[in-house]
C-alpha positions as CSV (number, residue, x, y, z in Angstrom):
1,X,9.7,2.2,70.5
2,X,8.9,0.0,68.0
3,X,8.7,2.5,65.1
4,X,12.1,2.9,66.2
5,X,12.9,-0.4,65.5
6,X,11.2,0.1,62.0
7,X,13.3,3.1,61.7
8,X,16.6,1.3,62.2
9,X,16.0,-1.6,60.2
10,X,15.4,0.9,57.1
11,X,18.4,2.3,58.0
12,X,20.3,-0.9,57.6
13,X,19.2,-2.1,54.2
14,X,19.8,1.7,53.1
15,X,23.6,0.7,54.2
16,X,23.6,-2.6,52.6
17,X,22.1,-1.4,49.1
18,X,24.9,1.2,49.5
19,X,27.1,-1.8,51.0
20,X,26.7,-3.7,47.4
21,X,27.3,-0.5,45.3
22,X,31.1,0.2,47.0
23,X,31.9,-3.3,46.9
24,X,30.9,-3.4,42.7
25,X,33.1,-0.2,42.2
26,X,36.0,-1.8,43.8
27,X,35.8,-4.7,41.9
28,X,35.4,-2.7,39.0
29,X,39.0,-0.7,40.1
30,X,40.8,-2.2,37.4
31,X,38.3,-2.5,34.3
32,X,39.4,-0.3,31.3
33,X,36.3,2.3,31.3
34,X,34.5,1.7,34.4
35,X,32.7,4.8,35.8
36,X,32.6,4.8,39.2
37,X,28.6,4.6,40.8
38,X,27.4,6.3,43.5
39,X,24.1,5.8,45.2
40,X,21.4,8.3,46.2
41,X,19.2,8.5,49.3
42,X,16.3,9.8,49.3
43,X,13.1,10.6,51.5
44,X,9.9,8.3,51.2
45,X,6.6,9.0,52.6
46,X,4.7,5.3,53.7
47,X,6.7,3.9,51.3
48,X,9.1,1.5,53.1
49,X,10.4,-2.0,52.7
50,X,7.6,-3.1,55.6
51,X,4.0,-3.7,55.1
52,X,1.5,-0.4,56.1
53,X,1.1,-0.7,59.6
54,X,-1.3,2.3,61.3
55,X,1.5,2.9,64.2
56,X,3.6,4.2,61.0
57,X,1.1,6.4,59.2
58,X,3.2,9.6,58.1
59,X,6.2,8.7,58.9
60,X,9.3,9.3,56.6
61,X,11.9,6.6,55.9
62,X,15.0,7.4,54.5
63,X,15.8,4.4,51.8
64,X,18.8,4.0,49.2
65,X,17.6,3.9,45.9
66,X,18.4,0.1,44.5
67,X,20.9,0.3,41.4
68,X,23.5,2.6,41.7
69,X,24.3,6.1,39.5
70,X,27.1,6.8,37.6
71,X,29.4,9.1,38.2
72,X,30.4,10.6,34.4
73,X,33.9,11.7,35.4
74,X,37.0,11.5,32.6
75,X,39.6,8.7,33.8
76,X,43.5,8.5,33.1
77,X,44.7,7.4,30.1
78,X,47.1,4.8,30.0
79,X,49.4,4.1,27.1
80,X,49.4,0.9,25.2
81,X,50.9,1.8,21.6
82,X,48.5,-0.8,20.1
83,X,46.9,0.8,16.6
84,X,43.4,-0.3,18.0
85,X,42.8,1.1,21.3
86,X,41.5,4.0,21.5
87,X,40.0,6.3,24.6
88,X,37.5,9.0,24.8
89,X,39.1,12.4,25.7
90,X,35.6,14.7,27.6
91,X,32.3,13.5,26.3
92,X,31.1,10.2,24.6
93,X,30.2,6.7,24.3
94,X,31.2,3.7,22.0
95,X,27.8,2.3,20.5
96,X,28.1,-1.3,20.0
97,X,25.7,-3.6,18.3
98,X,24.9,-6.5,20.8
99,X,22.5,-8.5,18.4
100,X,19.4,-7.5,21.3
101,X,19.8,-4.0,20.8
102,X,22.4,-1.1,21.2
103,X,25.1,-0.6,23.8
104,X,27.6,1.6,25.1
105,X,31.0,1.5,26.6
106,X,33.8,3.7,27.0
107,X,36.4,0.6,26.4
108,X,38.6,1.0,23.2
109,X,40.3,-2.1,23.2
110,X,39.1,-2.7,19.9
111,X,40.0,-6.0,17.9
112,X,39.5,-7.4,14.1
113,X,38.2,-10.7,14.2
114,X,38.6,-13.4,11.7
115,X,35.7,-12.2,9.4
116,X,37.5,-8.6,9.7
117,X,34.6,-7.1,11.8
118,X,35.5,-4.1,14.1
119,X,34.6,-5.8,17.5
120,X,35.1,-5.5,21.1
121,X,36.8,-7.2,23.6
122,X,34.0,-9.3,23.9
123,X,33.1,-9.8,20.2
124,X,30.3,-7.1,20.0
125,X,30.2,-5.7,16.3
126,X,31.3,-1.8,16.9
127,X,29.2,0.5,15.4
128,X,30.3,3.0,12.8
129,X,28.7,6.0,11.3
130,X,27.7,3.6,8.0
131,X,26.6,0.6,10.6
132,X,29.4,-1.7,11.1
133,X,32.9,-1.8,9.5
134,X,34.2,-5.3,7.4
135,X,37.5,-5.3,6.4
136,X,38.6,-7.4,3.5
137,X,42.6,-6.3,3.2
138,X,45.2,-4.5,4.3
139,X,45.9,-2.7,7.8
140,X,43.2,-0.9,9.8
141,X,44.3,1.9,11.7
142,X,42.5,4.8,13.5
143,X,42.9,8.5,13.3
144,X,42.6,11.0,16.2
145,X,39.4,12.3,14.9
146,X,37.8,8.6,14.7
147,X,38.1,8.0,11.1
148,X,38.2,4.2,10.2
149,X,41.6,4.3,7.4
150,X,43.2,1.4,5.5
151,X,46.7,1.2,4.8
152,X,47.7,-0.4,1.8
153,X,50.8,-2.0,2.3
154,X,51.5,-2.4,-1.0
155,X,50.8,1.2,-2.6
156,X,51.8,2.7,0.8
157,X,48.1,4.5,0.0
158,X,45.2,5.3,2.5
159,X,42.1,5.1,2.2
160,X,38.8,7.0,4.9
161,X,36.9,3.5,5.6
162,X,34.2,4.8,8.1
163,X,34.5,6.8,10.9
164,X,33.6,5.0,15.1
165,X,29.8,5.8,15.9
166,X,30.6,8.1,19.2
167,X,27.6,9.3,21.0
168,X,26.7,11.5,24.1
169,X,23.2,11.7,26.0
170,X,21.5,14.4,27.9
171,X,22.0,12.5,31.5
172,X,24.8,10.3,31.3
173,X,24.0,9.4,34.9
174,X,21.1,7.4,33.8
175,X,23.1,4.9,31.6
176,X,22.7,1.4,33.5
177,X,25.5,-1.1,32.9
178,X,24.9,-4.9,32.1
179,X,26.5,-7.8,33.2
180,X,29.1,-8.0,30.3
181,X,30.4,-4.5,31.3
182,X,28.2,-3.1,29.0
183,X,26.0,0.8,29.1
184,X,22.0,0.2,28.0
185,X,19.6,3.4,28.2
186,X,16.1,4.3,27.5
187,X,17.5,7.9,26.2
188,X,18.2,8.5,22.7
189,X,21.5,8.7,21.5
190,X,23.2,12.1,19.5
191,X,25.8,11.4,17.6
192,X,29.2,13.5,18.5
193,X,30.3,15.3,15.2
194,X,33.8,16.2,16.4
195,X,34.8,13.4,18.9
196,X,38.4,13.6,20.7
197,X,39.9,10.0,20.6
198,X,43.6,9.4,21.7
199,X,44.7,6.3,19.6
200,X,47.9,4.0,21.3
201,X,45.6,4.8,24.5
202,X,42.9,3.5,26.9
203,X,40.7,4.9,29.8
204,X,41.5,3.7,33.1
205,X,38.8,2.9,35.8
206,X,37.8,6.2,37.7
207,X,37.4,4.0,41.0
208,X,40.1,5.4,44.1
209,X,40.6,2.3,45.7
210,X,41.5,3.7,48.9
211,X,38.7,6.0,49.7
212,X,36.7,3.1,48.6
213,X,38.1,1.1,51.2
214,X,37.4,3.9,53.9
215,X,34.2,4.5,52.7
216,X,33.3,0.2,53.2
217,X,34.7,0.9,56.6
218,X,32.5,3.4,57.1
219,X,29.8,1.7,56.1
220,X,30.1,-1.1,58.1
221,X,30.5,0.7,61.3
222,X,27.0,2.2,60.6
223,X,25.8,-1.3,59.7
224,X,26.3,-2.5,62.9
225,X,25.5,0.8,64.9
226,X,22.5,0.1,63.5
227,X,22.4,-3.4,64.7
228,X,23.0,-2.5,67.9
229,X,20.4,0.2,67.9
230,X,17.8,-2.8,67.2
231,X,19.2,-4.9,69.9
232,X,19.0,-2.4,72.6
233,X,15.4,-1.3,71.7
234,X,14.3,-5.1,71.5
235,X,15.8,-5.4,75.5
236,X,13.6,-2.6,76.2
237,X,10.8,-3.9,74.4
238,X,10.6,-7.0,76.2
239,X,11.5,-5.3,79.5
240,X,8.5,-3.6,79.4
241,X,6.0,-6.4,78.3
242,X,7.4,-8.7,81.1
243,X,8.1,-6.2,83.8
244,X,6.6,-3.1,83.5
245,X,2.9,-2.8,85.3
246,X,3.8,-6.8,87.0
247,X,2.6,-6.7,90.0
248,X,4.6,-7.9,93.1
């Protein structure tokens, strides 16, 4: 009875880690780029959340793994016209240069700021394929094979700049995001020789908000099954300390 107790408190923190992970992708539903996480569940001999005890020697837990995995799956593109964003058509990640080491993102809403750096939304330095791109004059603009060109106004000329640093990994899956909606990874990067960007556009969040929805529901149903599965053997537990074997 009590490993059943054991058994259904394990199952609820499974839920909530899996809670946490549905409520990040639905907040994510509108972020240009966001991949959508899922979380895995997996089977774990002595190894739960509880201290050893010798009633629960052998027995298997099922526990959510903490952090979620994401889902590598190609988003819609939405159009925006502007010269600087750009979106990732199949493989690929932006590398950006966050002064504490390299990122990834697949958000294009690219930027010059005022000491003509390449940067991102958030003012990370974007990596090219000679390091990072400083423009001095004239118009940047971005071709659908990733090359960096200036437009000279004046001679109507252009002129191949640099090209974006795009870059895929063996398990995309494993790519952890950070709080400034960043991708780190221990894997290393290779660089994509023939990337497909689509300029004018930008990847939209792969997150369905309405299965979402249905799947928090879901969710918290099993939450408080499990709840109730705790409660009940607690009311048997005590019966049978305080009743069971009294003598009348």
């Amino acid at each position: 009875m009590i490993k059943g107790i054991y058994h259904s408190a394990e199952g609820m923190l499974a839920g909530q880690r899996h809670l946490e992970t549905v409520s990040n992708n639905l907040a994510n539903a509108s972020t240009i780029g966001y991949k959508k996480e899922k979380i895995s569940f997996r089977q774990a001999l002595n190894n739960s959340s509880f201290p050893p005890y010798p009633f629960l020697s052998g027995e298997k837990f099922v526990q959510a793994q903490r952090g979620g995995q994401m889902m590598n799956q190609q988003g819609s593109l939405k159009r925006t016209d502007n010269p600087l964003d750009v979106a990732i058509v199949g493989d690929g990640f932006f590398a950006v240069d966050t002064g504490n080491g390299l990122a990834y993102s697949r958000d294009g809403r690219f930027a010059l700021n005022g000491e003509g750096e390449l940067v991102t939304l958030t003012g990370y330095p974007v990596l090219t394929a000679g390091g990072t791109l400083q423009l001095q004059d004239g118009d940047l603009r971005i071709s659908p094979e990733g090359e960096l060109v200036l437009y000279d106004n004046g001679s109507k000329r252009e002129q191949i700049l640099d090209s974006l640093m795009v870059v895929a990994f063996n398990d995309p899956s494993q790519l952890t995001p950070t709080r400034d909606g960043l991708l780190v990874t221990d894997q290393e990067p290779v660089a994509l020789d023939e990337p497909v960007i689509r300029v004018g556009y930008l990847e939209e969040s792969t997150v369905d908000v309405v299965s979402g929805m249905v799947e928090m529901i879901e969710l918290n149903r099993m939450y408080e099954a499990s709840a109730k599965a705790i409660h009940t053997q607690d009311q048997t537990l005590s019966k049978a300390v305080n009743d069971v074997g009294r003598v009348r």
